[in-house]
N, C-alpha and C positions, 0 to 999 in steps of 0.2 A: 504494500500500500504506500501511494506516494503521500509524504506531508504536506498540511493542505498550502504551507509555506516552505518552499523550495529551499533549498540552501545554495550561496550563492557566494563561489569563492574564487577569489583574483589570485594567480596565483605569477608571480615576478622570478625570471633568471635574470637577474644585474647583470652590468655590464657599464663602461663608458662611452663605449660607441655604438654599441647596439643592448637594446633592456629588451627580450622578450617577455612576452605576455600571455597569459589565457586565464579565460571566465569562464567557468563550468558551474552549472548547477543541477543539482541531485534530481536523482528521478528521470523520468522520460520512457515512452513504450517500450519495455525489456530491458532496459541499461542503467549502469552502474549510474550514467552523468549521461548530461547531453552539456554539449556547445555552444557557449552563448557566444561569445566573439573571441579572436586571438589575433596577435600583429607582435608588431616591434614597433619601440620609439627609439627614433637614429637621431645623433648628433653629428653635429659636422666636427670630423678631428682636428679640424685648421682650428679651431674655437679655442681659448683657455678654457681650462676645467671649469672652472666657476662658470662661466655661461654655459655651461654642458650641463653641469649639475642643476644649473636654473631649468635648460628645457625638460630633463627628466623628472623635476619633483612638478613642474606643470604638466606634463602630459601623462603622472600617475594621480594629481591631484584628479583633473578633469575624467579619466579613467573612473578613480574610484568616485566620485557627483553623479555619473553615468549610468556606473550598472549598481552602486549601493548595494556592494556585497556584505555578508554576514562576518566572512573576516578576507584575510590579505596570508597567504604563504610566501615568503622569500628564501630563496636558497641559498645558505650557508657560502663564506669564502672558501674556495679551492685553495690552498696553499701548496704554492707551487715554489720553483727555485728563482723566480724573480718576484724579490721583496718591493721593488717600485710600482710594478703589475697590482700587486696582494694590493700594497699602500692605496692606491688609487681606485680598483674595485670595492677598497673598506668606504671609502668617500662617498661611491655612488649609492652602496647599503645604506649609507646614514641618511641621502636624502630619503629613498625609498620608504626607510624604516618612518623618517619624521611625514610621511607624506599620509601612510596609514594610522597614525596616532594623531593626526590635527585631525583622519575624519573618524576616529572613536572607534576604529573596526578594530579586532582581534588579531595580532601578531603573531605567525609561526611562523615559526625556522626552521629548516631544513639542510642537514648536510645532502651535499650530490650523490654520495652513496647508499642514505636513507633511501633519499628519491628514488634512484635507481634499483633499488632493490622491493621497493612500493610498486613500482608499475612493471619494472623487466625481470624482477625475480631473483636479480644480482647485483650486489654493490657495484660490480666490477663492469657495467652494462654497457654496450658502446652508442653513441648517439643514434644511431639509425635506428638499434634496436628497440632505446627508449623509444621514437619516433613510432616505429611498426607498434608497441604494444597502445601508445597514446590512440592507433588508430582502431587499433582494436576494442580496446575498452570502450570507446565512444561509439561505435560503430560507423567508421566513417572508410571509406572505401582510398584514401592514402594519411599518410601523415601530412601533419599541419605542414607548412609552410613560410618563411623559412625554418630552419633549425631552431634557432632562438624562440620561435612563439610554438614551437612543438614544445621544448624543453618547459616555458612558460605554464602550456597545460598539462605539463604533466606533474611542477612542481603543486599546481592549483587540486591535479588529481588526488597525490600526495595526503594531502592536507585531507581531502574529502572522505578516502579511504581510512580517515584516522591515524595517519602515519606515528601523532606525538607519543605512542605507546612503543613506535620503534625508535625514539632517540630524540622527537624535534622539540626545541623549545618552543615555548607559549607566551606571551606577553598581552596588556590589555593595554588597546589605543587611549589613548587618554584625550579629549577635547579641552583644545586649549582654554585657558580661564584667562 
C-alpha cells in the first residue's frame, strides 16, 4: 500500500564542476520509487570558486522550493590522494549541506561505498553498474543521464531504501532564525 503522502527525496553527488542530482519519490505501480526529475548543475571552471559555490547553493536552493522534498541525501567525501581535490569538494559539501538546512529538510550522509552497496550490492561497485541497477530499480529502460545525475539518484535511492542502518549519518535542517 502506497502512503497517502509520498516520500520525497533529493538526493546530491557534489562536485565543483559538475553536482548531480535526482528526486525520487516512494511508491509508484510495482516499484520500489519512481522519478521525479534528475540533471546536473554545471559551473563554469574559468569562474573562482566563490562564484561556483554561489551558483551551486542557488540552483540546490531553487531545487529544493521546487520539489519540497521530505529530506536531502548527500554523498560523503571520497578521499582520495589529492588533498587540494578533497579540500575543495569539502567546500562545495558545505554549500550543499547549508543549502538543505536554510530549507528545514533532513540531512543524510552517505559514504560512496554505502551507496554502492545500497543499490549495486557492493561497496566496490563501478559507475555503470551503479547506473544499470538505478535503472533497474526505477524501472526505466536505461540509466539516467549523465553519470552524475544517475549517481544523484541513486544516492536519493540510498536514502529511500533506508541506507542510515548501513552507516549514513542523519542531521536535522534547521530554519534559519
Amino acid at each position: 500500500m502506497t502512503p497517502a503522502h509520498p516520500t520525497r527525496i533529493l538526493g546530491i553527488d557534489p562536485g565543483t564542476g559538475v553536482v548531480g542530482y535526482g528526486v525520487v519519490e516512494s511508491g509508484g505501480p510495482g516499484r520500489l520509487a519512481r522519478l521525479v526529475e534528475c540533471g546536473v548543475i554545471r559551473t563554469n571552471p574559468r569562474r573562482p570558486l566563490p562564484a561556483r559555490l554561489l551558483a551551486i547553493h542557488e540552483g540546490l536552493e531553487e531545487l529544493l522550493a521546487r520539489h519540497q522534498p521530505s529530506a536531502m541525501a548527500v554523498e560523503d567525501i571520497f578521499y582520495g590522494t589529492n588533498v587540494r581535490t578533497t579540500a575543495v569538494l569539502g567546500h562545495a559539501r558545505g554549500v550543499i549541506l547549508l543549502a538543505g538546512a536554510r530549507a528545514g529538510v533532513a540531512v543524510h550522509e552517505y559514504p560512496p561505498a554505502t551507496i554502492k552497496k545500497a543499490i549495486a550490492g557492493r561497496g566496490g561497485a563501478l559507475k555503470p553498474q551503479v547506473g544499470f541497477m538505478v535503472a533497474k530499480l526505477l524501472g526505466l529502460k536505461t540509466a539516467p543521464t549523465p553519470a552524475d545525475a544517475a549517481d544523484g539518484v541513486a544516492v536519493a535511492l540510498t536514502c529511500l531504501l533506508g541506507a542510515g542502518r548501513l552507516g549514513g549519518r542523519t542531521g536535522r535542517g534547521a530554519v534559519p532564525g
